[in-house]
C-alpha positions as a Markdown table, in Angstrom:
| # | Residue | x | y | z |
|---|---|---|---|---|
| 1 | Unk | 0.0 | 0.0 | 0.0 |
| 2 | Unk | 1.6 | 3.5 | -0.9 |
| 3 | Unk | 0.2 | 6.3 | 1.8 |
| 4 | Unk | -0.2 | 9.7 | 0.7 |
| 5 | Unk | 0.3 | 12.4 | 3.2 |
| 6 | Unk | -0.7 | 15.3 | 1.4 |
| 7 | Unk | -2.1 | 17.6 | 4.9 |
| 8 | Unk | -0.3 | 20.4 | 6.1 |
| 9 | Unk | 1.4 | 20.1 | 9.6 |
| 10 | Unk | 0.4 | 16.0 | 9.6 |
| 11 | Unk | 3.1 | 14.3 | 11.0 |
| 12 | Unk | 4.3 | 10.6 | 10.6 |
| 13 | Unk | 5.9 | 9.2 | 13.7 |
| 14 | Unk | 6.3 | 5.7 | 15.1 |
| 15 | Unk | 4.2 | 4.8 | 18.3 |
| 16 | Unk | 4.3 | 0.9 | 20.1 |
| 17 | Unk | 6.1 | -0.4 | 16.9 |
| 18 | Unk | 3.6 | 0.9 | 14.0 |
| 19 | Unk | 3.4 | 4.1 | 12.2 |
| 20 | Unk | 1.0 | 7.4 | 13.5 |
| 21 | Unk | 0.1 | 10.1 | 11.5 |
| 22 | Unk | -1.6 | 13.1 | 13.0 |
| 23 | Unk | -3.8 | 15.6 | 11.4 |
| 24 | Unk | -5.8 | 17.9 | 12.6 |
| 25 | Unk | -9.1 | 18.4 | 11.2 |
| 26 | Unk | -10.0 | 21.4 | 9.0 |
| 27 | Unk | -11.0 | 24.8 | 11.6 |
| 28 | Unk | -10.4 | 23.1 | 14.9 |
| 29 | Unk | -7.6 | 21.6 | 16.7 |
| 30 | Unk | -9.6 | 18.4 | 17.1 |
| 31 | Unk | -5.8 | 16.3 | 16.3 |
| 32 | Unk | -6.7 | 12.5 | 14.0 |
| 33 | Unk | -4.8 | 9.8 | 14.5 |
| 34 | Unk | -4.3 | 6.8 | 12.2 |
| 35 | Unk | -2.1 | 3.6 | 12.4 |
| 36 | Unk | -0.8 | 1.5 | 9.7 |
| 37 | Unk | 1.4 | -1.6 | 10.5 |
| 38 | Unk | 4.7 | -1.2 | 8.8 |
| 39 | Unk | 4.3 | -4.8 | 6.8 |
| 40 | Unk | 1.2 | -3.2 | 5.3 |
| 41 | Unk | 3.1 | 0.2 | 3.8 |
| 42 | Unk | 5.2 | -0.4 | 0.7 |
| 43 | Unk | 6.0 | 2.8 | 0.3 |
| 44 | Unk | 5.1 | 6.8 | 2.0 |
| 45 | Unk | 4.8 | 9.6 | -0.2 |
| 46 | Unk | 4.5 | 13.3 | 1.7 |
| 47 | Unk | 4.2 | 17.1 | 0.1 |
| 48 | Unk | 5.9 | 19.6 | 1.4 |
| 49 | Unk | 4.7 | 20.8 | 4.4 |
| 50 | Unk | 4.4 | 17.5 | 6.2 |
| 51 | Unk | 6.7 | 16.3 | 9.0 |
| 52 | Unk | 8.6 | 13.3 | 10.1 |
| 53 | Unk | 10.4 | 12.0 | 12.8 |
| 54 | Unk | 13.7 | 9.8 | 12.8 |
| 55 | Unk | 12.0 | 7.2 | 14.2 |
| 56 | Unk | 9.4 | 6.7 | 10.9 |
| 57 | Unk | 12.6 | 6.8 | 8.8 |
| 58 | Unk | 14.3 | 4.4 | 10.5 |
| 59 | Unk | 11.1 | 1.8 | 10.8 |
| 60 | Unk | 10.9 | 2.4 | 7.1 |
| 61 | Unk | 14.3 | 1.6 | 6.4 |
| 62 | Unk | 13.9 | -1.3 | 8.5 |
| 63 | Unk | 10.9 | -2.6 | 6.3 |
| 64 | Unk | 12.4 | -1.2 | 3.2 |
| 65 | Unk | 9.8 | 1.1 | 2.9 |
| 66 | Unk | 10.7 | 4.0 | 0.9 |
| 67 | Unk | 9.9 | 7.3 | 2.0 |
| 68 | Unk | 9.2 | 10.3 | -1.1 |
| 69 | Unk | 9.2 | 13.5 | -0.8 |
| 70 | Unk | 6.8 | 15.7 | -3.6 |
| 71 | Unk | 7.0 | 19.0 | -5.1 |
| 72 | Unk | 3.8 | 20.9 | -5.3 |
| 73 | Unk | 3.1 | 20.3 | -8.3 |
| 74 | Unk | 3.6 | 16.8 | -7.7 |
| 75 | Unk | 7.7 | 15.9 | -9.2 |
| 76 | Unk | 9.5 | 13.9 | -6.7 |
| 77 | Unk | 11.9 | 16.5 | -4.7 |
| 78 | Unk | 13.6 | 13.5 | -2.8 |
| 79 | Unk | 13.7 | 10.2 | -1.0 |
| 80 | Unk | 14.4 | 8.3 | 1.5 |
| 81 | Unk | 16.4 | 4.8 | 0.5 |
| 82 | Unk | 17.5 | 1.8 | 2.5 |
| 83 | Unk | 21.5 | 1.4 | 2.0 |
| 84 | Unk | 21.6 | -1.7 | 0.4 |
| 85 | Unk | 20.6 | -1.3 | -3.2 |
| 86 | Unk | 20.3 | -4.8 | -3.9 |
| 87 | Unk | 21.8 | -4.7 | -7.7 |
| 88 | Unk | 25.3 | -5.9 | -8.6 |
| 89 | Unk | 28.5 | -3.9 | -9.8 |
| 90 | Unk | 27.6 | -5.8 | -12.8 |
| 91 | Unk | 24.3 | -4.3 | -13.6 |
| 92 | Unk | 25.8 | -1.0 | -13.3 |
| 93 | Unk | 29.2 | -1.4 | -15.0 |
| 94 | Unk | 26.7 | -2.4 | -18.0 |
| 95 | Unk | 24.1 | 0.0 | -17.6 |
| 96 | Unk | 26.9 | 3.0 | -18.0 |
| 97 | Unk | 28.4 | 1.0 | -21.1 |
| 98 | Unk | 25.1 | 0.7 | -23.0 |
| 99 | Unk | 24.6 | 4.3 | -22.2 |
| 100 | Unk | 28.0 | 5.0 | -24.7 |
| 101 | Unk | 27.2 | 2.9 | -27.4 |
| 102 | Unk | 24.6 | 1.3 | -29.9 |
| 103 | Unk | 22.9 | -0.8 | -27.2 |
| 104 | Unk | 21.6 | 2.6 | -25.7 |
| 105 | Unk | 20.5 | 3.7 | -29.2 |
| 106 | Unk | 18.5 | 0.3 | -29.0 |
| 107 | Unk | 16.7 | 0.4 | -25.6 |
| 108 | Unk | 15.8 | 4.4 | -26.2 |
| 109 | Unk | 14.3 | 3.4 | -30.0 |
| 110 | Unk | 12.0 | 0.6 | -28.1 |
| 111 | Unk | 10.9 | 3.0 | -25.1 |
| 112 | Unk | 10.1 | 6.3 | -27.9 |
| 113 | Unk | 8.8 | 3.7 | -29.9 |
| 114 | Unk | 6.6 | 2.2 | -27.3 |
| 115 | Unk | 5.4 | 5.6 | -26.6 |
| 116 | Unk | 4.5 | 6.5 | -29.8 |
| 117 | Unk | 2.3 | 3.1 | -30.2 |
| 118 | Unk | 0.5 | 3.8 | -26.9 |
| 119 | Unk | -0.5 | 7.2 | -28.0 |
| 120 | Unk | -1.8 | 6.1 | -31.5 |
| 121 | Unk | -3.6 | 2.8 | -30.1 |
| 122 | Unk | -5.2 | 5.4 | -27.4 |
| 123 | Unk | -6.5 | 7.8 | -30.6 |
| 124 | Unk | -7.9 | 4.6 | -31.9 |
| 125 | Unk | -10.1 | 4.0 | -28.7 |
| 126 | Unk | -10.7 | 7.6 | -28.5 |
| 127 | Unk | -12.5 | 7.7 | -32.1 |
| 128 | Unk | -14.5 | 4.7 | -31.1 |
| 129 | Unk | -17.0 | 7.4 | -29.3 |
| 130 | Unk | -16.7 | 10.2 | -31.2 |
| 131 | Unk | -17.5 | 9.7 | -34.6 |
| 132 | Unk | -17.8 | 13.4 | -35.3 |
| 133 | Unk | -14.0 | 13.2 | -34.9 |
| 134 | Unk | -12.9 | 10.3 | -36.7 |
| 135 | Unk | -11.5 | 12.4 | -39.4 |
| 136 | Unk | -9.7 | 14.5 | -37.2 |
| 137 | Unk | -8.6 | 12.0 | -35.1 |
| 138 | Unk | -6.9 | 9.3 | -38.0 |
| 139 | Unk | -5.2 | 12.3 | -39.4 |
| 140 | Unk | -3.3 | 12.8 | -36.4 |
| 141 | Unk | -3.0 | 9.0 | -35.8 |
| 142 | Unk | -1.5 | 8.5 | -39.2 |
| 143 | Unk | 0.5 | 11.0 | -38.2 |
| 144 | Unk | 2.2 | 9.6 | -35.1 |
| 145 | Unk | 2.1 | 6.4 | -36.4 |
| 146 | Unk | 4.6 | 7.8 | -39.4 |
| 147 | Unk | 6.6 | 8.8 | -37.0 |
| 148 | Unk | 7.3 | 5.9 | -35.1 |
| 149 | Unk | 8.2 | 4.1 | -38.6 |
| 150 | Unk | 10.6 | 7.1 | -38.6 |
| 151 | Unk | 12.2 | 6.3 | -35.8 |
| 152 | Unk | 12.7 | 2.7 | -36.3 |
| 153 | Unk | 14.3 | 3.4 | -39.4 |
| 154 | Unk | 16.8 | 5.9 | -37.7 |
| 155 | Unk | 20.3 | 4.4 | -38.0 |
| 156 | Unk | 23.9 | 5.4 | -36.5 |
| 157 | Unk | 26.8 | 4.0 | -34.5 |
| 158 | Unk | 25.9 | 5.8 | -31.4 |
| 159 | Unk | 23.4 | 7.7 | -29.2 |
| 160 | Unk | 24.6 | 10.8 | -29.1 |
| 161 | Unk | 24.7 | 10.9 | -32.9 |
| 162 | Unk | 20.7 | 11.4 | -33.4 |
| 163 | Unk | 19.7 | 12.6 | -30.3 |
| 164 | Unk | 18.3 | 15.2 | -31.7 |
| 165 | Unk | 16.6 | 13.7 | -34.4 |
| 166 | Unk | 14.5 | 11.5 | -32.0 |
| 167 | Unk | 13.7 | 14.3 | -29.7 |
| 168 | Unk | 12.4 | 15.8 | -33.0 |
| 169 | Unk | 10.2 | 13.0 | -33.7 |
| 170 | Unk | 9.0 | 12.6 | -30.2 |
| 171 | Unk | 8.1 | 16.0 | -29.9 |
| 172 | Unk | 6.6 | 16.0 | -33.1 |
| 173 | Unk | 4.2 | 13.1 | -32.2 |
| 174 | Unk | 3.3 | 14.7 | -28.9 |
| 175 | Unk | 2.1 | 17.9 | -30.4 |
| 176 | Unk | -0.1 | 15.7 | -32.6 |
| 177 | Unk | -1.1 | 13.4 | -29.6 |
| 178 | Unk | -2.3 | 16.5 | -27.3 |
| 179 | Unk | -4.2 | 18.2 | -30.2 |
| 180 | Unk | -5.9 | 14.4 | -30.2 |
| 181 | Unk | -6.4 | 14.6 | -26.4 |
| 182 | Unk | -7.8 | 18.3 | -26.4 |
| 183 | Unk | -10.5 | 18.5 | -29.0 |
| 184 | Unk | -11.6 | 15.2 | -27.3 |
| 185 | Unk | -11.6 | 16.4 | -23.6 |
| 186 | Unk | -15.3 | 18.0 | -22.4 |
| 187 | Unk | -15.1 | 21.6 | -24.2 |
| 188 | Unk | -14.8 | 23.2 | -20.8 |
| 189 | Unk | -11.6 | 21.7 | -20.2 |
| 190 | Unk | -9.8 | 22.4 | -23.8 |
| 191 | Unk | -6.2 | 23.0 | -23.4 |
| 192 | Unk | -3.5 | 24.3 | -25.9 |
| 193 | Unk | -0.9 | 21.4 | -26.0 |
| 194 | Unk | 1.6 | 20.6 | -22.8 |
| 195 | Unk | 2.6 | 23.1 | -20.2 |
| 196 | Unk | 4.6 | 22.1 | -17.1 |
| 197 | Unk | 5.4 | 24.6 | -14.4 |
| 198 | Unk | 3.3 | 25.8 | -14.0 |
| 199 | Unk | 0.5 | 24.2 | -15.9 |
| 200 | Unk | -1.7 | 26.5 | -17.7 |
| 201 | Unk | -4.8 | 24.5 | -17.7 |
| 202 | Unk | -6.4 | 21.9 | -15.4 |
| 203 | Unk | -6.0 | 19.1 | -17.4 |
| 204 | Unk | -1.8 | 19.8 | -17.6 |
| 205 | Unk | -2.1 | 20.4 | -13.8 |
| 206 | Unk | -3.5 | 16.8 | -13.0 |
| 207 | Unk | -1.2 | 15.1 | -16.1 |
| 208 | Unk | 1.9 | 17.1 | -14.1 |
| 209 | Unk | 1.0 | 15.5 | -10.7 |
| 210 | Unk | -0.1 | 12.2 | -12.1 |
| 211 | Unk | 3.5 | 12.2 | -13.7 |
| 212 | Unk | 5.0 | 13.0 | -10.6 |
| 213 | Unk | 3.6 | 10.4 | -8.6 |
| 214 | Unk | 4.5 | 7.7 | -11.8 |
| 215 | Unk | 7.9 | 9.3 | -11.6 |
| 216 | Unk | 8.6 | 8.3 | -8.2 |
| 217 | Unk | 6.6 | 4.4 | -8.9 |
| 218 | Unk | 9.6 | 4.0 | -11.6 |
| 219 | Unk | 12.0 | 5.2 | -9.8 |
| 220 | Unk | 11.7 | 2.5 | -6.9 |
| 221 | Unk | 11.0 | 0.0 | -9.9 |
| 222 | Unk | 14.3 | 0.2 | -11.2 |
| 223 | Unk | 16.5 | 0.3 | -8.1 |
| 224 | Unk | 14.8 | -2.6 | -6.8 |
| 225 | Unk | 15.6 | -4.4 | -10.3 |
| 226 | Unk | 19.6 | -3.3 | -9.7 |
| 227 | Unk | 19.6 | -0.6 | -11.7 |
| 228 | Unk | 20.8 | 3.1 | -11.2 |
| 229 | Unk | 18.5 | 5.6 | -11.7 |
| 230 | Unk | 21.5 | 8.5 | -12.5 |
| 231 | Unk | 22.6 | 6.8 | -15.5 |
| 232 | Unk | 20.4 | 7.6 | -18.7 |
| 233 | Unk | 20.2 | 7.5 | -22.0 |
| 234 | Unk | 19.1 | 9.9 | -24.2 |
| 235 | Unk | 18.3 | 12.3 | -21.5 |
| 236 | Unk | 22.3 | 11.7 | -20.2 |
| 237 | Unk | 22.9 | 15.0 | -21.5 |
| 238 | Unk | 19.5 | 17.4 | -20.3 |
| 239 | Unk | 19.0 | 16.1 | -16.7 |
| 240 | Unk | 22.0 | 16.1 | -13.8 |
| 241 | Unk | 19.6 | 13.9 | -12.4 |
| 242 | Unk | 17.8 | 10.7 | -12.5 |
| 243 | Unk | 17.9 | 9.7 | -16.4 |
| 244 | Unk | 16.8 | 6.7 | -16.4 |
| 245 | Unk | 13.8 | 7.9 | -14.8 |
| 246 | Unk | 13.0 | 10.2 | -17.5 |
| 247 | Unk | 14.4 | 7.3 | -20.5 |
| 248 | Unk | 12.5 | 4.5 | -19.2 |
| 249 | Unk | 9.2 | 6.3 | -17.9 |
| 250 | Unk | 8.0 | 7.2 | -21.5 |
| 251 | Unk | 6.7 | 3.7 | -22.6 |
| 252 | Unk | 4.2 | 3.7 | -19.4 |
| 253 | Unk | 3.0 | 7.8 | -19.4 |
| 254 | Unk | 0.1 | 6.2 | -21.0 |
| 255 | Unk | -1.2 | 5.2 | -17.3 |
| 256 | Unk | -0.9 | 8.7 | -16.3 |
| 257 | Unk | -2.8 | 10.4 | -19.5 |
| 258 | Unk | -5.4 | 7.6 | -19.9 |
| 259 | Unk | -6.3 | 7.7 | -15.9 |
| 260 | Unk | -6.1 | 11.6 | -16.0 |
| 261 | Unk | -8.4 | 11.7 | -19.3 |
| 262 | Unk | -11.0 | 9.5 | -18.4 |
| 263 | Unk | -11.0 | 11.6 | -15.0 |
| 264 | Unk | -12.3 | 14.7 | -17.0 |
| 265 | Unk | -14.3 | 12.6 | -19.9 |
| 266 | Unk | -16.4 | 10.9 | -17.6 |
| 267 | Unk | -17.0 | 14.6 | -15.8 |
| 268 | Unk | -15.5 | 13.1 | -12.2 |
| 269 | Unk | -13.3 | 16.3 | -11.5 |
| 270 | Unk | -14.6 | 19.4 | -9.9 |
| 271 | Unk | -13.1 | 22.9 | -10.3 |
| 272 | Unk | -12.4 | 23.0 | -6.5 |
| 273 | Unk | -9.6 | 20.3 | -7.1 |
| 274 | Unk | -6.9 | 23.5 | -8.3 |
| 275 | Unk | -6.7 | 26.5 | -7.9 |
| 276 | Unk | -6.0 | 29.4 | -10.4 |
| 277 | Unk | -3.1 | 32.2 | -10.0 |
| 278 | Unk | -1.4 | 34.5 | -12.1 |
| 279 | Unk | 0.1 | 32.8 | -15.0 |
| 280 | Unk | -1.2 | 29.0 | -14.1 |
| 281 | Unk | -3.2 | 26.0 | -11.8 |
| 282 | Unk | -1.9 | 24.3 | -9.3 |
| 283 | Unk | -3.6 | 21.1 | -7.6 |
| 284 | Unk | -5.0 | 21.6 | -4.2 |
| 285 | Unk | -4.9 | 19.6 | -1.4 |
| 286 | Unk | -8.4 | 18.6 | -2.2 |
| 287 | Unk | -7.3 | 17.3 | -5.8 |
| 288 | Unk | -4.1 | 15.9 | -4.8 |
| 289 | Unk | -6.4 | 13.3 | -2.6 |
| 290 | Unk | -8.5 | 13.0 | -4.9 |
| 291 | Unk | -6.1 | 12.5 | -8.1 |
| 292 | Unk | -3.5 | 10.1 | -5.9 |
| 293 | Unk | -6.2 | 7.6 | -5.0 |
| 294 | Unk | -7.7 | 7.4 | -8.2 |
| 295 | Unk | -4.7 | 6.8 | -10.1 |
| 296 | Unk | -2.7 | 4.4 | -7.3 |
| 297 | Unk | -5.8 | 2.6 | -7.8 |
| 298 | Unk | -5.7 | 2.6 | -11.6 |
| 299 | Unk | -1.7 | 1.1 | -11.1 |
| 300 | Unk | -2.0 | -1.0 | -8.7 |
| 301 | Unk | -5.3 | -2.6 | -8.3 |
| 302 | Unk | -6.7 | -3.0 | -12.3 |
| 303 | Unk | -5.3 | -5.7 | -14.2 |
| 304 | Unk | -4.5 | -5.8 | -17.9 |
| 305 | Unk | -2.9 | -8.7 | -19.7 |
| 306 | Unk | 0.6 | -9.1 | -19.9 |
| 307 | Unk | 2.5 | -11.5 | -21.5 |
| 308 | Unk | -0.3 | -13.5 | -21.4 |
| 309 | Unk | -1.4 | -12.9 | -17.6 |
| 310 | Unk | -3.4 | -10.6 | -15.9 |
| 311 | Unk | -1.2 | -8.2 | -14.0 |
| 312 | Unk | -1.5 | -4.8 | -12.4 |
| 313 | Unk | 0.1 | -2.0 | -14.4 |
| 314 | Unk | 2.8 | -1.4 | -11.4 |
| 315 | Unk | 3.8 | -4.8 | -11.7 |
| 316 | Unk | 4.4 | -4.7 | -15.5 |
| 317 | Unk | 6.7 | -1.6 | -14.7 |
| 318 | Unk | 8.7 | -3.6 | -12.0 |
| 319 | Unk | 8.5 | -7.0 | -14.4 |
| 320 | Unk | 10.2 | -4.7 | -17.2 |
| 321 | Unk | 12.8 | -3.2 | -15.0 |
| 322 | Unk | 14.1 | -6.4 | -14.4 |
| 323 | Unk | 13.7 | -7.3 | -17.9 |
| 324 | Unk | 16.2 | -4.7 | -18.9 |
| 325 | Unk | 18.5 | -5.3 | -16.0 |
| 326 | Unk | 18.9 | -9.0 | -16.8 |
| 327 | Unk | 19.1 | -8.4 | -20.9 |
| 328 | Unk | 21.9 | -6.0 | -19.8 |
| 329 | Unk | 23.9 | -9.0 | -18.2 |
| 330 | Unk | 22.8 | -11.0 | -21.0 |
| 331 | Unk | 24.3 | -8.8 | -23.4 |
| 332 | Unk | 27.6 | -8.6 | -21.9 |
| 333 | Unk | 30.7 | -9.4 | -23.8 |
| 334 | Unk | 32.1 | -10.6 | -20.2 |
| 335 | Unk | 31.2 | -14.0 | -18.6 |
| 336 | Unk | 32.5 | -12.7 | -14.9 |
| 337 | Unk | 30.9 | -13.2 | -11.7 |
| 338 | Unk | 28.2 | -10.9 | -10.6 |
C-alpha cells in the first residue's frame, strides 16, 4: 500500500512499533490519529509541508519502505532509500556501457517507440465514441504512427549521434497526440498542447501531478531491479539527475494520460480540485487526494494482460525493470561473476 500524506502540519511518527500520522481536522484543533502496520506500507509519499520523525525513517528503512518527498506540483523533490541497493557492480558497470554505445540507441528506440504506439492505439479507442472526430482524429494518428516508422528506421553507431533527431520526432508526435487529447476532452476543459510549471490548464495540472507520482513508482522500480536511476540514456545529456527515470518512464506515461483523461471525460473532477493564479493551476490539497487515490488505484489494483497474464500496471513496470537489467547482463561481452 503506498500512503499519501498530502495535509499540512500532519506528522508521521512511530508509536508501540507501528506508524501514526496526526492531522488535525480542517478549523479546529480536534488532532486524527491513524495507524498502519509497517508490513502493510510499501512505500510513503508526503508534500511539502508534512513532517517526520527519525524514528518513521528508520522503521521504514527497516521494512524497506521508501519514503518520497513531492513538489507541489507533484515531481518527486527527494527520497528516503535503505543502504543496500540490492543490484550488482555488474548491472551497473553495463548500464553505464550501453549508455555510450549502440545498445543505448537500441533500448531508447524501443521506449520512444513504445510511446508512440500507446498514443496512437489510445487515438484509436478515443474515435470509437466520437464519430464526429474520426477524421480529425486518423489524421493525427497517421500521423504519429509515421513517426514511429521514422524512428525505427533511424540508423547510426551511437546515441549521441541522433539525439536530436528523436527528440524531434518525439516532440513531433506529442504535439499531434495533445491536439488528439484536447479537441476530445469535455469543451470546458480544452487546453493548448503541454505546459509544465506551471500548468496552464487543469487538465496539464493533474497530467503534471499524475507524472510526478509515476515518476517516483519507476523510480523504486528500477532500483529494486539493480539498476541506477542516474545513468540515462538519451536524457544523459539534459537532466543532472535521474535519467533513467526520465528514458524508461516514456513507454508507461500512457497510465498517467489515460487515468487523467477518463477523470475529465467521464465529468469526475470538480473545479475545487486546483486553484488558479497568475500565469497557471496548481492542484489543491483537495485534488491531490483525490487524483492520488484514483490513479494508485488505476496502477496497482486493475489488471491488464501481460505477457499472457493478468497483472496490475505497477507490476508490469517492475517486471520490465528487471527485464532490462537482466538483458543487460545477458548482453555482456564478459562471462565474470556478478
Amino acid at each position: 500500500m503506498q500512503v499519501f500524506i498530502n495535509t499540512y502540519g500532519a506528522y508521521l511518527h512511530v508509536k508501540e512499533e507501528m506508524f501514526e500520522i496526526k492531522t488535525k481536522e480542517t478549523g479546529s484543533e480536534k488532532v486524527k490519529l491513524n495507524h498502519i502496520a509497517a508490513k502493510k506500507v510499501s512505500s510513503f509519499v508526503l508534500s511539502k509541508g508534512a513532517s517526520i520523525s527519525t524514528d518513521a525513517i528508520a522503521l521504514a528503512v527497516k521494512h524497506n519502505i521508501d519514503i518520497v518527498i513531492l513538489e507541489s506540483g507533484g515531481q518527486p523533490l527527494g527520497r528516503f532509500w535503505h543502504s543496500r541497493p540490492g543490484s550488482t557492480t555488474r548491472i551497473r558497470k553495463r548500464q553505464l556501457e550501453a549508455s555510450l554505445n549502440q545498445e543505448g540507441l537500441k533500448w531508447v528506440k524501443d521506449w520512444i517507440g513504445a510511446k508512440l504506439q500507446n498514443q496512437a492505439d489510445y487515438i484509436q479507442d478515443l474515435k470509437k465514441h466520437r464519430p464526429h472526430l474520426e477524421e480529425n482524429l486518423t489524421t493525427k494518428q497517421e500521423a504519429i504512427l509515421q513517426l514511429l516508422k521514422k524512428v525505427k528506421e533511424l540508423q547510426a553507431s551511437n546515441l549521441k549521434e541522433i539525439a536530436e533527431s528523436l527528440r524531434g520526432l518525439e516532440g513531433s508526435a506529442g504535439r499531434h497526440y495533445f491536439q488528439s487529447l484536447s479537441i476530445s476532452i469535455p469543451d470546458a476543459y480544452c487546453f493548448s498542447g503541454r505546459s509544465f510549471r506551471p500548468a496552464k490548464d487543469p487538465f496539464n495540472c493533474m497530467l503534471n501531478y499524475a507524472y510526478g507520482i509515476l515518476y517516483s513508482r519507476v523510480e523504486k522500480a528500477l532500483m529494486l531491479a539493480g539498476l541506477d536511476p542516474y545513468v540515462g540514456f538519451l536524457h544523459r545529456d539534459d537532466y543532472n539527475t535521474k535519467s533513467l527515470v526520465f528514458d524508461f518512464i516514456e513507454a508507461y506515461r500512457i497510465h498517467a494520460d489515460r487515468c487523467v483523461f477518463a477523470l475529465f471525460s467521464r465529468k469526475k473532477v470538480k473545479n475545487s480540485y486546483w486553484d488558479e493564479f497568475p500565469g497557471g493551476f496548481g492542484l489543491n490539497k483537495e485534488g491531490k487526494i483525490f487524483l492520488g487515490e484514483n490513479f494508485i488505484r488505476y496502477l496497482d489494483e486493475e489488471t491488464i494482460r501481460h505477457k499472457g497474464k493478468n497483472q496490475t500496471r505497477i507490476n508490469v513496470i517492475q517486471l520490465e525493470a528487471h527485464h532490462f537489467a537482466q538483458q543487460l547482463l545477458g548482453n555482456s561481452n564478459n562471462g565474470g561473476e556478478e
